[in-house]
N, C-alpha and C positions, 0 to 999 in steps of 0.2 A: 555628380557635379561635372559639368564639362571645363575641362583648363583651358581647350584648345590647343593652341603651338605658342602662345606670347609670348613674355617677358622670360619663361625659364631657359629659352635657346640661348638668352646672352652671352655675348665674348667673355668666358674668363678672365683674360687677360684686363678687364675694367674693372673686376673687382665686385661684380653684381652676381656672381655667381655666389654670395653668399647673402643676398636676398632668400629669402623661402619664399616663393611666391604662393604656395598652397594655405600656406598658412596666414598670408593675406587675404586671400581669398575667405576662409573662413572667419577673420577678421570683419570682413564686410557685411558679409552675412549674417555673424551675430548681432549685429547694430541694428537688425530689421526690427519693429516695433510691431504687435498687432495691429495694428490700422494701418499697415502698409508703409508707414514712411519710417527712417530710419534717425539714428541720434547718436554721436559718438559716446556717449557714456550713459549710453543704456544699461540699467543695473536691475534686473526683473524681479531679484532677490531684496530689492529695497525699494519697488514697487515703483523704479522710475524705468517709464515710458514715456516720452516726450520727444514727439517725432518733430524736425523742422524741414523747412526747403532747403540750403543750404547744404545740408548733411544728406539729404537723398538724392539732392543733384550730386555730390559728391560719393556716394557710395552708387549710384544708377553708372557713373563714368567708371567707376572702378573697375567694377565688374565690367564692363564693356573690352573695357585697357588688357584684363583677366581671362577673358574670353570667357567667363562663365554665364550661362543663362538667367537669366531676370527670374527670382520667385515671383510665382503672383503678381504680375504685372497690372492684369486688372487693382486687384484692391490697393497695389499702390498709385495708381492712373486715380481714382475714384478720391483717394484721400489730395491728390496733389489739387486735384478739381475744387473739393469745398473748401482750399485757403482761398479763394478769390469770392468776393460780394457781389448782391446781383447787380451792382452796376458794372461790372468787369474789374472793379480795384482791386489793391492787397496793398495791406499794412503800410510796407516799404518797398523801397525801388529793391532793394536786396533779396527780396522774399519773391518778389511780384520777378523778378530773374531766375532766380533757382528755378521758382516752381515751372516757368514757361519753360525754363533751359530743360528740367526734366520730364514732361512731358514730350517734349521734342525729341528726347531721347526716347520715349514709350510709344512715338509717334501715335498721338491723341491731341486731339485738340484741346484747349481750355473751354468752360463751362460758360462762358459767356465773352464776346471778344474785346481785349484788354484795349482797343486803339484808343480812348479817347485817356485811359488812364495813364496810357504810354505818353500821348502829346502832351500834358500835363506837364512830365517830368522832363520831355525835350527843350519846353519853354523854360521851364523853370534852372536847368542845366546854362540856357543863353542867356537869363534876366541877373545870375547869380555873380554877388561881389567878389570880385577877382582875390583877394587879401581870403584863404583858407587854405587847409590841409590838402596839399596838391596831392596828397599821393591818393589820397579818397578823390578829390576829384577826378582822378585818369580813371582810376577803379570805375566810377559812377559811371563817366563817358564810357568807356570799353561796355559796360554793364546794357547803357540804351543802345548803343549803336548794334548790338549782338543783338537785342531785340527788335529794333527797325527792323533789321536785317531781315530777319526770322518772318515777321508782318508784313514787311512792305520789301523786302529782296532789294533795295535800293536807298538812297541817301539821300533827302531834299538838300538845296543848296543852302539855308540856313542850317540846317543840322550839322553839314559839313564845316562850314566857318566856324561852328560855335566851339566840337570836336576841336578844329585846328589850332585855335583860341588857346584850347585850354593848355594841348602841346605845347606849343610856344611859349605861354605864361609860367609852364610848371618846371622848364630844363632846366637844371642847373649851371652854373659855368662850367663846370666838368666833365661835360657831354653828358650826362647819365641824367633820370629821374630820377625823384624830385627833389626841385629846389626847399630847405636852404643845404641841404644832405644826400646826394645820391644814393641808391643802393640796388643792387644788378636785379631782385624781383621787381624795384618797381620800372623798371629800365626795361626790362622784357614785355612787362605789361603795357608800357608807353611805348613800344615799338609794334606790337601786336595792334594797339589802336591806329596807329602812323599807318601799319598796312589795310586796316579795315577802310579808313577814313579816303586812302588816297593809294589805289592799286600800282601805281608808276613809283610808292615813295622807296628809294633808297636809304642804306644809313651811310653816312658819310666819317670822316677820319676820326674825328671825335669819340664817337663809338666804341670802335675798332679799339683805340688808345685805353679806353673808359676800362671796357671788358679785360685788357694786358691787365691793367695796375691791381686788376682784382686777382690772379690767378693768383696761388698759391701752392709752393710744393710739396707743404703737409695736407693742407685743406680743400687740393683742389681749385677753391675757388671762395671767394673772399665773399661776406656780406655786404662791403664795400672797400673800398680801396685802402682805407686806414683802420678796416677793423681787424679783428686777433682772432675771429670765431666763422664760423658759417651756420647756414640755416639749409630747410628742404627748399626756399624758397629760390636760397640761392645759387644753389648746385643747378634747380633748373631755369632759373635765369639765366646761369651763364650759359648752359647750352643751349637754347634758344637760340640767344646771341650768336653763340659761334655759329649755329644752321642762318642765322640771316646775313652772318658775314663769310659766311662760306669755307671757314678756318674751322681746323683744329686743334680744340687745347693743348693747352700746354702738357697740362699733368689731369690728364683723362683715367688713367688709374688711380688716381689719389681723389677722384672726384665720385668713381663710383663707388670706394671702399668708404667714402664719407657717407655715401648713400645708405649703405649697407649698415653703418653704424647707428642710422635713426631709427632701425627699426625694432621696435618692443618685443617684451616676448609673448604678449596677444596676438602680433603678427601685423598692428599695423604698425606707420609711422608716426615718428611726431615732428615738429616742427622743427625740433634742435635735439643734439645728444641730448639722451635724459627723459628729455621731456615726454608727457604722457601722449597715447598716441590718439590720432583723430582722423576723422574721415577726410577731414578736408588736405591733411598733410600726406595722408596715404593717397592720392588722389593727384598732389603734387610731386609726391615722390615716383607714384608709378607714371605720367607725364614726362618725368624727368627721366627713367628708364628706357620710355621709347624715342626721346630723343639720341640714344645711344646708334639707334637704328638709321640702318638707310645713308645715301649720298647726302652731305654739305652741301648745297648749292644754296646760292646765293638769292635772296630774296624769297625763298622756302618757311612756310609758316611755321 
């Protein structure tokens, strides 16, 4: 298994030094299913295999994050191929993501080309009643515009208003995402779409404010500004944040040792102390490790 140099160099002094990253790593790799795709609560011994996109796009990034080499890339290239119909659809906009996200990582094409199933869901993103669950809507927008992107390497000008739309409609008074409740993951994610959508956009003081009232000296870093706990979600929302406003946290030690705390003794993450662990939160948590890396500069993805 190649580790490469990644995530085990980290500063001590963050408190990531008590990550096992090897042990992630094999974490990931037990999740692989026979047909190639993976499931975070693969159990062979009670005959569950049940591979999804979401779980192989999120174990394909890990290993990536991991520096470890892709098993059998073909037969999971082959399996990521037959979730799409022959007219180029899949299921959901979430599935019909994953699975393009992870071949883009296997560099393969899809098995028949998704554009007509893609415009579908752009139309259908600018037709839709403003009155829903904003944080699924940024999620959905981030979701097509990652794909345009991917298809068409650029942004019609409806796609772009529609995006803009949904920005606008979803902020809270608070400066964070989304309304009627901020919370720093969906804030990072509505910031990540703000930069996909519009390359010149800034965050402005709001932000900046938003991101303070979260820090916390036990936790790092807050779920939201009045809550009492953290997530993996939220460790690396805030440093997102801090890399697009160019600052550094407050209590960056107490941010990685929360890190450190999410992870199981399978080796991966979970979402919160405690909680069981999953590809998708090992996935956010090692994201959230490499943003320990590198220069803060400002407007930095």
């Amino acid at each position: 298994m190649n580790v490469g140099s990644g995530p085990a160099e980290r500063d001590s002094r963050t408190g990531l030094h008590r990550l096992d990253w090897a042990a992630a790593g094999r974490y990931v790799l037990g999740r692989r299913t026979p047909e190639g795709g993976y499931c975070f609560y693969r159990t062979p011994q009670w005959g569950l295999e049940e591979p999804n996109a979401p779980d192989t796009l999120a174990a394909l990034e890990s290993l990536s994050l991991l520096g470890i080499d892709i098993p059998a890339s073909g037969r999971t290239a082959r399996w990521l191929r037959s979730l799409q119909d022959g007219s180029g659809s899949y299921p959901t906009l979430t599935i019909g993501w994953a699975a393009l996200r992870a071949l883009e990582v296997l560099a393969v094409e899809p098995a028949c080309a998704p554009d007509r199933w893609l415009h579908g869901w752009v139309e259908a993103l600018a037709g839709r009643d403003r009155s829903r669950d904003w944080r699924v809507a940024i999620i959905d927008a981030l979701h097509l515009l990652e794909l345009v992107r991917l298809r068409h390497g650029a942004l019609g000008r409806c796609e772009r208003d529609s995006m803009t739309a949904v920005l606008d409609a979803a902020r809270a008074p608070d400066g964070g995402w989304a309304r009627p409740g901020a919370d720093l993951e969906t804030t990072a994610i509505a910031v990540r779409l703000a930069q996909l959508v519009e390359p010149r956009w800034r965050p402005d003081p709001q932000l900046a404010a938003f991101l303070s009232r979260c820090e916390d000296e036990l936790l790092g870093l807050r779920l939201a500004p009045d809550a009492q706990a953290t997530s993996v979600g939220a460790l690396w929302g805030g440093l997102a944040l801090g890399r697009v406003l160019g600052r550094r946290l407050c209590y960056l030690d107490a941010v990685g040792q929360q890190l450190a705390l999410l992870q199981r003794p399978d080796g991966g993450l979970g979402a919160r102390h405690r909680a069981v662990s999953t590809l998708q939160a090992t996935w956010l948590g090692l994201e959230a490790a490499r943003l320990f890396d590198g220069p803060h500069e400002k407007g930095s993805p």
